[in-house]
ROTORDO-82484 format. One line per field, with one value per residue (C-alpha): x, y, z; residue in three letters. Coordinates in nm, 2 decimals. Last residue first. Layout:
BEGIN
c1	(X:...)
c2	(Y:...)
c3	(Z:...)
type	(ALA:...)
% end
This chain:
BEGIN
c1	(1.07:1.27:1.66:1.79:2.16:2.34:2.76:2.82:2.98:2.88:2.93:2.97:2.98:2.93:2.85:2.57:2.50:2.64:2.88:2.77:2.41:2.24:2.30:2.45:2.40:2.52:2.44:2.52:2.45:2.62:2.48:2.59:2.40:2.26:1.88:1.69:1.31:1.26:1.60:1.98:1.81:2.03:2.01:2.12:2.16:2.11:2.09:2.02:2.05:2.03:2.02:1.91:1.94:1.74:1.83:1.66:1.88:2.02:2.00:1.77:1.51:1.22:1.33:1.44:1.24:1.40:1.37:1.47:1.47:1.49:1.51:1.51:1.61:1.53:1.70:1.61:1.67:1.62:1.76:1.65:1.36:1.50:1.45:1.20:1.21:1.22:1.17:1.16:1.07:1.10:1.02:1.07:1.04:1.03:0.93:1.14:1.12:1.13:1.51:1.79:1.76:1.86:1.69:1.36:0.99:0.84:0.60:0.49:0.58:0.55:0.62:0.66:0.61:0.64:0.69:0.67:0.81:0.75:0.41:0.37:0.07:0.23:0.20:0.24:0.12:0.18:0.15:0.13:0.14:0.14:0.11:0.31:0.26:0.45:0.27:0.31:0.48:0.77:0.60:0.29:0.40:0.10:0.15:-0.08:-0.08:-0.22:-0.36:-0.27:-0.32:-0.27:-0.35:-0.21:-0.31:-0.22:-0.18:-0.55:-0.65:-0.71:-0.72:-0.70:-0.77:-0.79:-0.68:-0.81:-0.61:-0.70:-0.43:-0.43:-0.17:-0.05:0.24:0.50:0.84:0.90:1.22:1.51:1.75:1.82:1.46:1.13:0.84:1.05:0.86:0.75:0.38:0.29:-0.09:-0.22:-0.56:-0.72:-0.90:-0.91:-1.16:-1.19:-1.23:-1.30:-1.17:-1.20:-1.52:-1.64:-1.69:-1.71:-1.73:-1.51:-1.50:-1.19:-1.16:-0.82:-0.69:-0.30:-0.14:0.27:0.44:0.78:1.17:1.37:1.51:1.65:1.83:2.01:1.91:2.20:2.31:2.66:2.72:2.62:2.90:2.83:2.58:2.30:1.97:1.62:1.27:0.98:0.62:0.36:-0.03:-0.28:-0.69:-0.85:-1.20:-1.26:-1.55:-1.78:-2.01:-2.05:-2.28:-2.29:-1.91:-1.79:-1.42:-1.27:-0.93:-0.68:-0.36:0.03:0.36:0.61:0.93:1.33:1.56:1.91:2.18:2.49:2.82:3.02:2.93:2.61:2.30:2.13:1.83:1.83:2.05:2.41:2.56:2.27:1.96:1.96:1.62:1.47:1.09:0.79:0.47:0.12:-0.19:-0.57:-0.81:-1.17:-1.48:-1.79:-1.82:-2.07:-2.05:-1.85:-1.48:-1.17:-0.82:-0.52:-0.17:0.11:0.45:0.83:1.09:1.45:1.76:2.12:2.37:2.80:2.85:3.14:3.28:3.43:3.76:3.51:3.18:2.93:2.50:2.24:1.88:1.53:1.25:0.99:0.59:0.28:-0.04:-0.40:-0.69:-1.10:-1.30:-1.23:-0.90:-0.58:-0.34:0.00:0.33:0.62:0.99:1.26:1.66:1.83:2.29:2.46:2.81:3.10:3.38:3.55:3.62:3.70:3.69:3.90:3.72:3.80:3.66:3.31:3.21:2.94:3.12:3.13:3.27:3.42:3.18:3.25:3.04:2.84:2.48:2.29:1.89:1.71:1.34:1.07:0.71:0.50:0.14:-0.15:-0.44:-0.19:0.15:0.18:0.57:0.56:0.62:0.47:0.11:0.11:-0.18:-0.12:-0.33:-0.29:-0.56:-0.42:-0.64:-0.34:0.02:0.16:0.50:0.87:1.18:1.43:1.75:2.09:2.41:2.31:2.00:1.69:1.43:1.35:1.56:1.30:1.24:0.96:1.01:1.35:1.25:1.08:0.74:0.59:0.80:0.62:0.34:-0.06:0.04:-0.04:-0.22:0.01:-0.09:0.27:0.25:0.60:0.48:0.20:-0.19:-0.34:-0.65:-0.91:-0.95:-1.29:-1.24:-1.03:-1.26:-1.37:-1.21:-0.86:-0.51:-0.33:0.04:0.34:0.65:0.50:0.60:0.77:0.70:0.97:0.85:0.70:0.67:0.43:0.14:0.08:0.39:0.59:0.96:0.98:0.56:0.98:0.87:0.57:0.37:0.04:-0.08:-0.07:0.25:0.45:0.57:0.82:1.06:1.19:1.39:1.70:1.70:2.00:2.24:2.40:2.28:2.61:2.70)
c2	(-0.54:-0.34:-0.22:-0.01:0.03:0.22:0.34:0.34:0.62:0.49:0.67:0.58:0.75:0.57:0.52:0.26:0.17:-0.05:0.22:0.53:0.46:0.78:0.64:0.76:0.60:0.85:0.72:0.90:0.78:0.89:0.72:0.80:0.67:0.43:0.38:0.12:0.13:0.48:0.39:0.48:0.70:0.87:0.88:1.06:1.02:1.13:0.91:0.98:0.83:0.90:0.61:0.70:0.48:0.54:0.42:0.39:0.30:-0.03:-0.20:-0.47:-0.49:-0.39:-0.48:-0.15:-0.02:0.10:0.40:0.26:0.56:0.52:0.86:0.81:1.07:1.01:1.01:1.03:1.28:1.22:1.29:1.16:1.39:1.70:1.71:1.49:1.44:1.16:1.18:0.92:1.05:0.84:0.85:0.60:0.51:0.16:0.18:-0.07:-0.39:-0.53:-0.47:-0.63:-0.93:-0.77:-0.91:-0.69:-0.67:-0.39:-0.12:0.10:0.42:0.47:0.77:0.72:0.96:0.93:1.25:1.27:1.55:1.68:1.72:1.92:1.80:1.44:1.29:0.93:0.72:0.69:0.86:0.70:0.78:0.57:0.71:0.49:0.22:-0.02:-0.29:-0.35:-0.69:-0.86:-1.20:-1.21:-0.87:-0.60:-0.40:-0.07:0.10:0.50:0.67:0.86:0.77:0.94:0.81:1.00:0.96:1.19:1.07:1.00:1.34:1.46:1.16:1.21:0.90:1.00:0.80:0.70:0.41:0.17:-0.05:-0.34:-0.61:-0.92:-1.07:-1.35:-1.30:-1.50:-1.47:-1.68:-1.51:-1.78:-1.75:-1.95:-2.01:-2.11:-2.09:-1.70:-1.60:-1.22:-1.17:-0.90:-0.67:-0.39:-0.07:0.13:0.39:0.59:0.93:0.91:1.22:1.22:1.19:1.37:1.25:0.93:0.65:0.45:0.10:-0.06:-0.34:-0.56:-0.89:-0.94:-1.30:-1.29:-1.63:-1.62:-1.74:-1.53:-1.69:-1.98:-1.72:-1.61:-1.30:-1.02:-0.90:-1.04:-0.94:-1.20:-1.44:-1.52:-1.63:-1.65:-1.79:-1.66:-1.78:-1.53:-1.66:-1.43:-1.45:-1.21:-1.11:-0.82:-0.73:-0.44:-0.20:0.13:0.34:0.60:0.39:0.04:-0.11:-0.42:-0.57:-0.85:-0.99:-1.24:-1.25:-1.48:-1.37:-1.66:-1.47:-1.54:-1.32:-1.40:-1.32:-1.06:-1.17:-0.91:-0.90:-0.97:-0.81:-0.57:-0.37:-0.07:-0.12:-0.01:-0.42:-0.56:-0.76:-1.00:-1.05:-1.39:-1.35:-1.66:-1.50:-1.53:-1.27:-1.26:-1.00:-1.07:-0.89:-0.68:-0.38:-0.55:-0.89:-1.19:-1.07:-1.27:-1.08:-1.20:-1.23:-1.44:-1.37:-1.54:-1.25:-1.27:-1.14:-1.32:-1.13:-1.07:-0.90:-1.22:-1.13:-0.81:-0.68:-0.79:-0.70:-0.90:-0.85:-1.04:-0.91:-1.05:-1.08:-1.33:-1.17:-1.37:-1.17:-1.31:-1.09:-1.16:-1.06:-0.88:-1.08:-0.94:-1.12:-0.98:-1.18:-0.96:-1.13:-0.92:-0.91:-0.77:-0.78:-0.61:-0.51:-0.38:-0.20:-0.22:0.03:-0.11:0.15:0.16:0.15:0.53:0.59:0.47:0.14:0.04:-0.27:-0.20:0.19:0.35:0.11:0.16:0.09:-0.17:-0.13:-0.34:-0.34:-0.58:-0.59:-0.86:-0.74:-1.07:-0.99:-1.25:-1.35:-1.54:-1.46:-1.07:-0.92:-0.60:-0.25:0.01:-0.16:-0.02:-0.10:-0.26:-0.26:0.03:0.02:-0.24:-0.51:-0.71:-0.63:-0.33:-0.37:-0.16:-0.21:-0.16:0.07:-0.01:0.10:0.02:-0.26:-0.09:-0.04:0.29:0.33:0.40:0.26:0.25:0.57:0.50:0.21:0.50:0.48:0.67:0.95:1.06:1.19:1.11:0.83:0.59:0.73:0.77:0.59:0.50:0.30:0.31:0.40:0.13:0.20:0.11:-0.09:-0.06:0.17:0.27:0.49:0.73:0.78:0.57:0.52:0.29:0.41:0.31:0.15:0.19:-0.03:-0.29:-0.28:-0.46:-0.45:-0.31:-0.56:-0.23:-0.27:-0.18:-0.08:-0.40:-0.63:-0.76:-0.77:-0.41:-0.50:-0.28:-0.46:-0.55:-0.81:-0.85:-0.52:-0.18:-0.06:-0.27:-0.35:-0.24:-0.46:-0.29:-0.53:-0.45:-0.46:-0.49:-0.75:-1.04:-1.44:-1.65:-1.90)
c3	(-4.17:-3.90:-3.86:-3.56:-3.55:-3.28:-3.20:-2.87:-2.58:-2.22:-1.95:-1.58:-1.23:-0.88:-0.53:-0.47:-0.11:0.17:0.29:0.13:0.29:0.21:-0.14:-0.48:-0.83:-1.16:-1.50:-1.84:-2.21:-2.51:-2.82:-3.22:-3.49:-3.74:-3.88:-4.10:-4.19:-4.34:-4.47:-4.47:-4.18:-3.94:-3.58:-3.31:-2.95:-2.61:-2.28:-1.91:-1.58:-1.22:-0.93:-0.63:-0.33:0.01:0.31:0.66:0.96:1.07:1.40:1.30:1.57:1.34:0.97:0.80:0.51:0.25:0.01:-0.37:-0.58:-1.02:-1.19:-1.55:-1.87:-2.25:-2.60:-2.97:-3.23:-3.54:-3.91:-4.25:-4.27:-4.08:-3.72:-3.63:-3.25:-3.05:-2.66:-2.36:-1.99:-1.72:-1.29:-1.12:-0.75:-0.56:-0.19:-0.02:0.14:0.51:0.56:0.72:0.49:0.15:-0.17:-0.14:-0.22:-0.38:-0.21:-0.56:-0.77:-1.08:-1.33:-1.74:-1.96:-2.34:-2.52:-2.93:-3.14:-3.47:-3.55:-3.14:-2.94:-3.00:-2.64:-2.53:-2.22:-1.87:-1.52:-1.22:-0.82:-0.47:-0.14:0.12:0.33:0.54:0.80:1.19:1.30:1.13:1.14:0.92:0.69:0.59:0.30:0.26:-0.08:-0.16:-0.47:-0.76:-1.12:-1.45:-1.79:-2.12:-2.48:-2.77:-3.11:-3.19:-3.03:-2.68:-2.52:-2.12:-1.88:-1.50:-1.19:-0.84:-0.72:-0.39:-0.30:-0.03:0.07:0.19:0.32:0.35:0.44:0.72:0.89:1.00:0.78:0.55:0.50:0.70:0.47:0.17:-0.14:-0.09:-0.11:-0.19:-0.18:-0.36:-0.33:-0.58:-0.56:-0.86:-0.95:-1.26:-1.41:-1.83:-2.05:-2.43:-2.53:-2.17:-1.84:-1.96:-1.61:-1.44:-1.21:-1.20:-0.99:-0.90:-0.80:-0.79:-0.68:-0.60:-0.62:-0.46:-0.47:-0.29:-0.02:-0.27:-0.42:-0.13:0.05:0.12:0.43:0.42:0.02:-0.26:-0.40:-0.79:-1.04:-0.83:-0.96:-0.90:-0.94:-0.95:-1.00:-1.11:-1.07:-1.23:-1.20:-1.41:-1.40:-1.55:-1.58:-1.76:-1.74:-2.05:-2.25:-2.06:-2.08:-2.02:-1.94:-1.81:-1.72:-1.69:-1.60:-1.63:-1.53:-1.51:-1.40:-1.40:-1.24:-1.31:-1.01:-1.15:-1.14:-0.95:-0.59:-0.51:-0.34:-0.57:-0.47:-0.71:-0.98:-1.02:-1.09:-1.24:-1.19:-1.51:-1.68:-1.81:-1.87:-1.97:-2.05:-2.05:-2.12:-2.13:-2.22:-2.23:-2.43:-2.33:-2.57:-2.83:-2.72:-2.61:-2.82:-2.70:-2.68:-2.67:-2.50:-2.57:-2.47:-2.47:-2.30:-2.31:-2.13:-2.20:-2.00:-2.01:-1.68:-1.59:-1.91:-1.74:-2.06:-2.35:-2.27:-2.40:-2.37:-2.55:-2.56:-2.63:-2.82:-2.91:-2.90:-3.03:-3.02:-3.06:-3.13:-3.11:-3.40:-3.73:-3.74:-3.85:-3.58:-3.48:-3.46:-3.33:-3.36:-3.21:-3.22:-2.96:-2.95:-2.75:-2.80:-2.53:-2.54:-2.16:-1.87:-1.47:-1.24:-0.89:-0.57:-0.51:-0.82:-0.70:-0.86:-1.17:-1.23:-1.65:-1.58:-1.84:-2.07:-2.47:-2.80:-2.97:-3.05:-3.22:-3.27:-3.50:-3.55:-3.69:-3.72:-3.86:-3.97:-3.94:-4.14:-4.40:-4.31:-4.43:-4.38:-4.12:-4.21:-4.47:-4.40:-4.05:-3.82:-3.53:-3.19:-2.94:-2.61:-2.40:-2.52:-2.67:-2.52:-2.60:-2.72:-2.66:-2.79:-2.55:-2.54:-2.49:-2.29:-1.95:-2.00:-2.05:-1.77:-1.88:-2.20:-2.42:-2.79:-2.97:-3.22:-3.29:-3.56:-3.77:-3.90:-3.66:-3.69:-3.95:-3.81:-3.85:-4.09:-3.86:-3.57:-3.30:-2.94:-2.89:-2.58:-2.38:-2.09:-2.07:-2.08:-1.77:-1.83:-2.07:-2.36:-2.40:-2.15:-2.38:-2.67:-2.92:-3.25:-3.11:-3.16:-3.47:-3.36:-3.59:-3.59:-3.35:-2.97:-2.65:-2.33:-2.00:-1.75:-1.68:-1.22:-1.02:-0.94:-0.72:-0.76:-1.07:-1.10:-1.20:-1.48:-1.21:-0.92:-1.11:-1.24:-1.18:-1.28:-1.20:-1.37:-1.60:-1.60:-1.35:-1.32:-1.07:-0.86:-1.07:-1.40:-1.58:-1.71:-1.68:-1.79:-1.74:-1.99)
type	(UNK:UNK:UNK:UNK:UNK:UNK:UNK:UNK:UNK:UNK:UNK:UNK:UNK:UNK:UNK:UNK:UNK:UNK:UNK:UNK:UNK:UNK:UNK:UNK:UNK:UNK:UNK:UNK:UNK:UNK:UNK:UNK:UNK:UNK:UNK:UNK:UNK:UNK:UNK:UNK:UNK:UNK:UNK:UNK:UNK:UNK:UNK:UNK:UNK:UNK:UNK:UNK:UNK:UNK:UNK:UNK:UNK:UNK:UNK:UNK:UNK:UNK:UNK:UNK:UNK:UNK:UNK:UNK:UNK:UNK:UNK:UNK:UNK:UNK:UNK:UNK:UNK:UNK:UNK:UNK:UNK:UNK:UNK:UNK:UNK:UNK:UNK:UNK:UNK:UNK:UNK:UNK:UNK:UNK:UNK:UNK:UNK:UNK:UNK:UNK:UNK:UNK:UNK:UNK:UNK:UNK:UNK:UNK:UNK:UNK:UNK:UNK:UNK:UNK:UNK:UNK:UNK:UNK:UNK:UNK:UNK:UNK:UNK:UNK:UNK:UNK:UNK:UNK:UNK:UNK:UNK:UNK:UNK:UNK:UNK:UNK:UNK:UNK:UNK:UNK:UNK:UNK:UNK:UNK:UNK:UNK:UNK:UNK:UNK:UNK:UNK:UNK:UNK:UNK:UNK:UNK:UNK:UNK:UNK:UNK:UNK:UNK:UNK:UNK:UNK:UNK:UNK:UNK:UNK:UNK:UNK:UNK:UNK:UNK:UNK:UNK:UNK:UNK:UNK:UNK:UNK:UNK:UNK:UNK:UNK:UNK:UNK:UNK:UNK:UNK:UNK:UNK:UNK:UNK:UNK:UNK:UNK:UNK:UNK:UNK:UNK:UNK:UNK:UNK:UNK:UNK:UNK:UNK:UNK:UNK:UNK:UNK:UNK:UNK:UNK:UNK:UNK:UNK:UNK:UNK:UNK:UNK:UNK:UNK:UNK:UNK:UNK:UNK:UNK:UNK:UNK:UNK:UNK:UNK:UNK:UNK:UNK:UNK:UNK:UNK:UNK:UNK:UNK:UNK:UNK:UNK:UNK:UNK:UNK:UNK:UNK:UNK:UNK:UNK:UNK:UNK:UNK:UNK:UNK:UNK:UNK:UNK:UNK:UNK:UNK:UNK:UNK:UNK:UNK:UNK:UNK:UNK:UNK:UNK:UNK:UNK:UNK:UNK:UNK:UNK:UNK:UNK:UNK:UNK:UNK:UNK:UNK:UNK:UNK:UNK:UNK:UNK:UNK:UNK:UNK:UNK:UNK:UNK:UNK:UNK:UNK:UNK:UNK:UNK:UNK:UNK:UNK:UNK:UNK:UNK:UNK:UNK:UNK:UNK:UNK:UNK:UNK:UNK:UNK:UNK:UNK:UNK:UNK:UNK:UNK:UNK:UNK:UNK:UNK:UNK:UNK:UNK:UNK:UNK:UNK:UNK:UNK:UNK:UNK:UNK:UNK:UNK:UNK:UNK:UNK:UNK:UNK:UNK:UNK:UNK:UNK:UNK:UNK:UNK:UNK:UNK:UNK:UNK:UNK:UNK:UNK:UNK:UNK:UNK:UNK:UNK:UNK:UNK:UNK:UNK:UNK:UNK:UNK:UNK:UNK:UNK:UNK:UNK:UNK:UNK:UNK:UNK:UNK:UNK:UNK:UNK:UNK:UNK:UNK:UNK:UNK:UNK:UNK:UNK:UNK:UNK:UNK:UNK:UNK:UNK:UNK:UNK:UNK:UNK:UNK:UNK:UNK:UNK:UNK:UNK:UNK:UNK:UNK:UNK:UNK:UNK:UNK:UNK:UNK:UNK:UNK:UNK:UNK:UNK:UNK:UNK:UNK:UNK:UNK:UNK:UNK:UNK:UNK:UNK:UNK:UNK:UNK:UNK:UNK:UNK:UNK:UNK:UNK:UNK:UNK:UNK:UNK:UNK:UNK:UNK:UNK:UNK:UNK:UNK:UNK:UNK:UNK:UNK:UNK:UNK:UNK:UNK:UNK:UNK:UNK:UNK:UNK:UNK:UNK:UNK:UNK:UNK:UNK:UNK:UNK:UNK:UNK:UNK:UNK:UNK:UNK:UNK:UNK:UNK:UNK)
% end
C-alpha cells in the first residue's frame, strides 16, 4: 500500500533540535515533527527557566483543573503540520517542561498511566491533487483514521514515556494519495541531583510529503519520508544560572512512490544523516522571565556523496539564538527566540544565511480560550536539484474556546514559505512558495471525553514561479470525532 500524505520538508519539530525541516524533517531550528500529547498537562512549580529546552507549539502548559478546556480531546490538537483535512494530537516529550497529571483521563497500569485517543474524520476533498483550475480538479470523500497510545510513568524519580500514534488516510475517487503516517517514541528523563538530570529521546517516524506542500518533487503519488531521530541532553542549574547540553542525530531515508518532475532529486539523492550540537546558557531575571543564549553547530551528511545531479550536497552549519522564557501563571507559558543561521556547502561555493525567529507555547490569560503559537523559521534542505535549499517559514496559531459547556470552538491558521536558493550556474531565478491554510470547526461534547462536529478547512498555494510552483485552491468540508480514555 502506498504511504500519502502531508508534510513536506518541514517537519518542523520541532523547533531547535535535532530534527527539523518541519522537528519539519529535522534541521537546526527547525522543524515540529508535529508531537503528540496527554489529555491534560500540569505545568511544572518553578518558574520558567527551570524548564529546559524549547517548549513545543503545541505544549499546553494548563494547570489541570485551572480551565476546563483542559479536559477536552480538542484541546491538543493543531493543524500545523497536520495532514489536509485532519488535525494532530500533540505530546511533549519528557523533560520539555509539561508532564501528566489528569486523574479524569488515562487508565492506571501499575506505576504508569496509559492515554489512548481516537480521532476520525471523514468528509469531502474539492481538490485531492492540490492543482490550479486550469489543470482540472479532482474532488473525492475521504476518511482518516488516528488512533494514539500514550504511556506515562508516575515515578517520584526519573520519567519514561512511551508514545504509539499515527494516522491513516483514504480517498475514494485518488487512492494513489491514500497515506499511512506513524510515529514510535521513547523519551525519558534520569534524575543525578537536585536540579542536574538528563533528557534523552528516540523515535522511529513515517510521514508522506504531499501534493501542495513546500518542496515536493513528484507527480501524483506522494514519496514517504522516513526518520530515525534520536538526542541527548543535559541540564543543571545553580540558583538563577542555568544550562543545557543537548546533542541529536537524524537519519532521513526516502521512497518514491511515483514519477518526480525533471528537476527533482530521486530518493536515493536524498538520503542524509544530519548531527545537531547545541549550548544554552541562561539566567532568572525574574520568577517568571529567564534570557538565554543559544549557539549551536550541525553537520548535514548525505549517503551518496555525488547526486543524480552531479553535486555534492554535504554541509555544515552555525546558529547562535538569543531567546526569552515568559511564565506568567501556570497556564501561560511562551518562549521566543531570534537569532541568525549560516550554512556552508563543500562544492557549490559561498554559504546561505538568513535571520532566524521562534515563538512557542500556550496562553490562557482569558478562562475561556487558549492560543498556541507557533513561528519558525530555519535553512532546510531540498528535493529539487537546481537549488541549494530553501529557507523554511511558518507561522501557526491554534485556538479553542469554551463557549457554553458542551460546545467548543476549535480551529487555527498556518503560513508555510519556502524561499529557494538557486544553485550558482543554474539559470533559474529565486522562488518562493506560499502556502495559506486555515480550519474552523465545532464540537460538541456527548462527553467530557468524546466530541463530534463540523470541519471546514481552506488552503490556498501560490508561487513566484507559476510554472514549477504550486497554484491552487481547495476545501475540505468533514465531519470530526475525538474520543479519549
Amino acid at each position: 500500500m502506498r504511504s500519502n500524505t502531508i508534510l513536506g520538508d518541514v517537519m518542523v519539530n520541532q523547533p531547535g533540535a535535532a530534527g527539523m525541516t518541519g522537528d519539519p524533517a529535522i534541521t537546526m531550528g527547525k522543524s515540529v515533527s508535529p508531537a503528540i500529547s496527554p489529555p491534560a498537562v500540569a505545568p511544572p512549580v518553578a518558574a520558567g527557566s527551570t524548564i529546559p529546552g524549547a517548549i513545543v507549539s503545541t505544549q499546553t502548559g494548563a494547570a489541570v483543573g485551572a480551565n476546563e478546556v483542559t479536559s477536552l480531546p480538542s484541546y491538543v490538537t493543531t493543524i500545523v503540520n497536520a495532514p489536509f483535512g485532519a488535525s494532530s494530537p500533540v505530546e511533549p516529550a519528557i523533560g520539555s517542561g509539561v508532564s501528566a497529571g489528569s486523574s479524569e483521563l488515562g487508565i492506571s497500569l501499575g506505576s504508569f498511566r496509559l492515554y489512548p485517543q481516537l480521532e476520525v474524520n471523514t468528509g469531502a476533498d474539492s481538490n485531492v491533487f492540490a492543482q490550479s483550475a486550469s489543470l482540472g480538479t479532482v474532488g473525492s470523500f475521504y476518511t482518516t483514521i488516528s488512533p494514539t497510545f500514550d504511556l506515562r510513568s508516575d515515578w517520584s524519580n526519573h520519567a519514561l514515556h512511551i508514545l504509539a500514534t499515527g494516522i491513516a488516510g483514504f480517498y475514494a475517487s485518488a487512492p494513489t494519495q491514500n497515506y499511512r503516517n506513524y510515529t514510535l517514541q521513547a523519551d525519558g528523563k534520569i534524575d543525578i541531583y537536585t536540579d542536574f538530570y538528563a533528557t534523552w529521546s528516540a523515535a522511529y517516524k513515517q510521514n508522506t510529503e504531499a501534493l501542495g506542500t513546500p518542496n515536493v518533487a513528484f507527480a501524483q503519488a506522494p514519496t514517504v519520508a522516513n526518520s530515525i531521530p534520536v538526542s541527548l541532553s543535559l541540564y543543571q542549574r545553580f540558583n538563577r544560572l542555568f544550562y543545557q547540553l543537548k546533542g541529536g542525530m537524524t537519519r532521513y531515508t526516502y521512497t518514491d512512490f511515483g514519477a518526480i518532475t525533471v528537476d527533482g532529486l530521486p530518493a536515493s539523492s536524498r538520503d542524509r544523516t544530519e548531527f545537531e550540537e547545541s549550548l544554552r546558557i541562561g539566567y532568572d531575571i525574574f520568577d517568571d522571565l529567564a534570557l538565554f543564549v543559544q549557539p549551536g553547530l550541525n553537520q548535514r551528511r548525505y549517503v551518496v556523496q555525488s547526486n543524480s545531479a552531479d553535486q555534492d550536497r554535504d554541509s555544515d552549519g552555525q546558529l547562535v539564538n538569543v531567546g526569552a522564557t515568559w511564565s506568567p501563571s501556570a497556564a501561560t507559558r511562551l518562549e521566543a527566540t531570534v537569532g541568525y543561521q549560516n550554512q556552508a556547502y563543500r562544492s557549490f561555493g559561498g554559504s546561505t544565511g538568513a535571520v532566524t525567529f521562534g515563538l512557542s507555547g500556550s496562553w490562557n490569560g482569558y478562562a475561556p480560550l487558549t492560543l498556541r503559537p507557533s513561528i519558525q523559521r530555519s535553512v532546510s534542505e531540498t528535493a529539487l536539484s537546481n537549488y541549494k535549499n530553501y529557507v523554511s517559514t511558518t507561522y501557526g496559531l491554534d485556538f479553542n474556546y469554551l463557549i457554553h459547556d458542551v460546545w467548543t470552538a476549535v480551529g487555527g491558521v498556518s503560513l508555510v514559505t519556502a524561499a529557494y536558493t538557486p544553485v550558482d550556474g543554474s539559470g533559474v531565478a529565486p522562488r518562493t512558495d506560499s502556502i495559506y491554510r486555515g480550519q474552523i470547526g465545532l464540537l460538541y461534547s456527548l462527553r467530557p471525553q468524546v466530541q463530534i462536529g463540523p470541519f471546514f478547512e481552506y488552503t490556498n498555494g501560490s508561487s513566484t514561479d507559476p510554472t514549477t510552483g504550486p497554484g491552487y485552491d481547495r476545501e475540505i468540508f468533514s465531519v470530526r470525532l475525538i474520543a479519549k480514555r
